[in-house]
N, C-alpha and C positions, 0 to 999 in steps of 0.2 A: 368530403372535407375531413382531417387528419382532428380526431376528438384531443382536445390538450389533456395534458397529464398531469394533475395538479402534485404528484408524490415527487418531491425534490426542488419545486419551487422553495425560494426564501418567502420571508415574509413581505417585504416587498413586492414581491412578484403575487405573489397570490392577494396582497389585499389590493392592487392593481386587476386582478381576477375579474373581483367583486364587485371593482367602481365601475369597471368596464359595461357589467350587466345593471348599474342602476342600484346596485346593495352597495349596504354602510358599507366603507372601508372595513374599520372594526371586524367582520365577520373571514378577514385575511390570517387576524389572530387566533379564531375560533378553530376556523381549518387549521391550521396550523398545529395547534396544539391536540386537535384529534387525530392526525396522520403521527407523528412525532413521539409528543411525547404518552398519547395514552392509546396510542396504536392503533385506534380505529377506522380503517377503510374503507367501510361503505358508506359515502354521505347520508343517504341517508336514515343513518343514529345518530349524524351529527344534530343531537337535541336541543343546542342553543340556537338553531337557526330555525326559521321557519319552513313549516314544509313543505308549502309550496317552493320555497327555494332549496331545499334539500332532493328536490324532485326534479328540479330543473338541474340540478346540478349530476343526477345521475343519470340525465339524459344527453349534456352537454360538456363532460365529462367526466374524467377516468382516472381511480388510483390504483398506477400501478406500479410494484418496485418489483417486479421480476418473477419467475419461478424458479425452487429447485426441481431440476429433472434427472439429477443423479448424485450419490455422495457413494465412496468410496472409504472404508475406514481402515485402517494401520492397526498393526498388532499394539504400536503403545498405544491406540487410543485417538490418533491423530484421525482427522476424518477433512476429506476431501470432497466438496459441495463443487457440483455443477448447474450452471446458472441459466435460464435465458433470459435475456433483457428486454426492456419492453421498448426499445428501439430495434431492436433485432442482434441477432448472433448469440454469442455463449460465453462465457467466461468463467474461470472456476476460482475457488473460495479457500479456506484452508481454517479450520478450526484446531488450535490445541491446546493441549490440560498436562499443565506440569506443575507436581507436587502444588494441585491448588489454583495455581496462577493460570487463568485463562488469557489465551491472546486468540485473533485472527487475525488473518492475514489475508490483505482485502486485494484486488485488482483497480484497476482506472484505465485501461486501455482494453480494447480490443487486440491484440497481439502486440506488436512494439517497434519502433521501427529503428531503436539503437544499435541493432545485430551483436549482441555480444557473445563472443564464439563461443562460449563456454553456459550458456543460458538456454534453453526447451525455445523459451516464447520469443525468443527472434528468432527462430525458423520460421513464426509466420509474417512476421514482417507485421506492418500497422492497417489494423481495417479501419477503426475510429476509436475517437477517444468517449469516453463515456461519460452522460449526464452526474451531474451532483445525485439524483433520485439514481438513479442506477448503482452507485459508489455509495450514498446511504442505506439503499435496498438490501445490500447483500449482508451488509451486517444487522439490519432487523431479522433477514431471513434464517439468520445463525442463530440468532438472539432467541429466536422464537422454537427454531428446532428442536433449541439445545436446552430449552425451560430455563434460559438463564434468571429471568424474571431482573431481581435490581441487583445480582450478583457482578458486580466492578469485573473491567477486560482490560487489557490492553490491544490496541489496535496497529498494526504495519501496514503501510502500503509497501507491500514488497511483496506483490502477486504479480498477475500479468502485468506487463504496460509497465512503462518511464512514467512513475508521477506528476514529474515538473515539466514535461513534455504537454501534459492534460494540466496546467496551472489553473486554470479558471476551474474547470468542473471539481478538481480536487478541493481546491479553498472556499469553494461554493458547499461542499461536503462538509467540512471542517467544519464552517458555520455552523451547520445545522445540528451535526453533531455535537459539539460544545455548547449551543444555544441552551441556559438553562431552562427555557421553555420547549425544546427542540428531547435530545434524545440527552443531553446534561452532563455528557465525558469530560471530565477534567483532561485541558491539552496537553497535559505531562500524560497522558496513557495512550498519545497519540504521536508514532513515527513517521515522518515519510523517508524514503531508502531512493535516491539517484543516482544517479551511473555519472554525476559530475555538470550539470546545464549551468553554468557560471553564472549568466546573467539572469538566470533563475532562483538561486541560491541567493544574491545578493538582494531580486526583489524579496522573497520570503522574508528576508532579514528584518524589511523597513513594516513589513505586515504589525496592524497591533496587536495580535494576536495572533500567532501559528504552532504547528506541531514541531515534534524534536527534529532533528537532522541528523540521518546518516547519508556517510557516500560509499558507495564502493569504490576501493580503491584498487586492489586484486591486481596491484606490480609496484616496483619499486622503481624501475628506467622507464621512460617513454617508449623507447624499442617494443618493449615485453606488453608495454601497457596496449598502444598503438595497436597491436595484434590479438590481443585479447577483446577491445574496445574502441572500436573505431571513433567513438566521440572525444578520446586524448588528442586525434590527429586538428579538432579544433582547440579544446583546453588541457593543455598537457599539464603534468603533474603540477609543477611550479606553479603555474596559473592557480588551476584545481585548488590548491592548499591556502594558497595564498586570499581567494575567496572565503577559503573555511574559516579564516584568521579575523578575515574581517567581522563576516557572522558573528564570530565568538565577541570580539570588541564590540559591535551594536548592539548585539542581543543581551550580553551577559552571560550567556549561555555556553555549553560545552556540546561538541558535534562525537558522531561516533564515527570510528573509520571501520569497513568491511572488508575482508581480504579474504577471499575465497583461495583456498588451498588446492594447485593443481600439481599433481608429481613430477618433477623435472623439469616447471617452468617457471615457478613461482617461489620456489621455498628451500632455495638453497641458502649456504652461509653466509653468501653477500647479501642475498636477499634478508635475509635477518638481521646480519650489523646496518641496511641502510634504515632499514621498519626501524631500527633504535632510535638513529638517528634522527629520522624522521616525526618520529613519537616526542621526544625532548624538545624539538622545534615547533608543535604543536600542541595546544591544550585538547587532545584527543583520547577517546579510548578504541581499544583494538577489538574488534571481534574476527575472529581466525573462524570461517566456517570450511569444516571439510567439504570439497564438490562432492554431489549428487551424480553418480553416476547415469546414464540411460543409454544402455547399449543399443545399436544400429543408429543412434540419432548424435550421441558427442562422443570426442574418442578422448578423452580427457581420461584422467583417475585420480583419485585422492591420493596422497599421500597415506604411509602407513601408521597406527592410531600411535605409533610410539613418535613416529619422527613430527604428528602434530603437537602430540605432549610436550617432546623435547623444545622445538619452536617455542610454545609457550612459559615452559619452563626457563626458556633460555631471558626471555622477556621479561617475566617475572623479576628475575633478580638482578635484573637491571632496574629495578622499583619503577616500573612501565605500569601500568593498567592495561590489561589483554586477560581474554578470557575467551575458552572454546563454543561456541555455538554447533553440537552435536546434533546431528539431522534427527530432524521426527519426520515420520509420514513417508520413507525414502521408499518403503514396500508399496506403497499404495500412491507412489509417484508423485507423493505431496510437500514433499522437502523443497527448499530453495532451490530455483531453476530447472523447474522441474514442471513447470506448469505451462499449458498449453493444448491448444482444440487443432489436433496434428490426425491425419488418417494415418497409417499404418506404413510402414516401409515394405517396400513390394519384396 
């Protein structure tokens, strides 16, 4: 019999736990807020419960949110956590520290199954999507590495995995994350980044509560885009945008657009007078990331750091909102697109 895992349930679910075995509801809020927000995992310390039930519980379940089993760090500082989950498989993590500002950058899939040519983690294709405990796990297990203590982050889901692909597990996360009984993140320090799921984006919208929105956009025509990201050949630009608009009108909110810089596909002069255009039609802002190289695995290249200047500068004074997104972690393979549990090219 497969021991349940109480790290990642809601509250809901766990005070459902309790009733199950005969204990007050009530003791769903207890747990809850010793997993969460005061971080204790072994029932039992959990001291407001009794202990014959604190004993029963660590006989008939299990908190677990994962292990680190390898981290990797970058010369700025960037440091790359590898994970195992307590469902099984691996997934890795992305910690970084800029002038001050702490973000990670979380995962929600096991590999991904959007294949975007220019991306590490659709080479493996999609194993599964990952629990809410799994996607809250990994940033306790940063949290805790990193002696954050009550030091404020920002959080991306822009690791492995299509976030709006894992819809339930992610906003199951979200919850818990934001709960101010839970781990207490203000939803503004919380992104999620998709590659475009339409009718995903639109549910997020009606959510009463969700994180910010980015999309990658990473072309300017359907042609370019279609080839870059096979999910344009069901929601092509127009589509795409025209969801973002609506977002913006129900939410109130402003989306961000991501446009990954590839040399000679992406970022020539039309490509820039359509981005204007574009930008003007939308209440958006730009982020230009240069690609992440990984030789023997993408044969892409960046652009050279003057002609991304230039792109940006060209936008700029077009009174645009666009700003470069300069890789961290690219030495230690932890930059954007860059993540992935891949063996070795023969």
């Amino acid at each position: 019999m497969d021991v349940p895992n109480l790290f990642g349930l809601e509250r809901s679910g766990l005070e459902a736990f309790f009733v199950e075995r005969g204990a007050p509801r009530f003791h769903g809020s207890q747990a809850y807020r010793w997993m969460y927000a005061r971080r204790v995992l072994d029932p039992r310390l959990w001291t407001d419960l009794s202990k014959a039930l604190r004993e029963t519980l660590a006989s008939e379940a299990r908190v677990d949110r994962g292990t680190i089993v390898g981290r990797a760090e970058a010369a700025d500082g960037t440091v790359k956590y590898r994970i195992d989950l307590p469902g099984g498989g691996t997934v890795e993590s992305v910690f970084m520290l800029q002038r001050e500002r702490v973000t990670m950058c979380i995962s929600s899939q096991v590999g991904c199954a959007l294949a975007c040519d220019f991306c590490l983690t659709g080479k493996m294709g999609l194993k599964r999507h990952l629990t809410p405990g799994e996607i809250v796990g990994q940033v306790t297990l940063l949290q805790d590495d990193r002696d954050l203590g009550d030091t404020p982050f920002n959080l991306v889901f822009m690791g492995m995995g299509e976030p709006l692909h894992n819809y339930d597990g992610v906003l199951g996360a979200f919850r818990i994350l934001t709960d101010p009984e839970g781990l207490g993140m203000s939803r503004r320090r919380i992104t999620v980044s998709t590659s475009g799921l339409v009718p995903e984006i639109e549910r997020l919208s009606r959510e009463p509560a969700r994180p910010r929105l980015a999309v990658s956009l990473n072309a300017t025509t359907d042609a370019v885009r279609e080839r870059l990201m096979p999910v344009n050949k069901r929601w092509p630009i127009a589509t795409l945008l025209a969801a973002c608009r609506a977002w913006a009108k129900t939410t109130g909110e402003p989306f961000t657009l991501e446009y990954v810089l590839l040399e000679g596909v992406n970022d020539t002069d039309a490509d820039v007078a359509r981005l204007e255009k574009l930008l003007r039609a939308n209440p958006a802002k730009l982020n230009l990331i240069p690609f992440n190289a990984v030789p023997g695995w993408l044969e892409y290249k960046p652009p050279s750091r003057e002609r991304i200047v230039a792109i940006r500068d060209r936008l700029l004074a077009k009174d645009l909102r666009v700003s470069i997104r300069w890789s961290r972690g690219a030495d230690a393979r932890a930059a954007c697109g860059q993540l992935a549990i891949l063996g070795e090219r023969p």
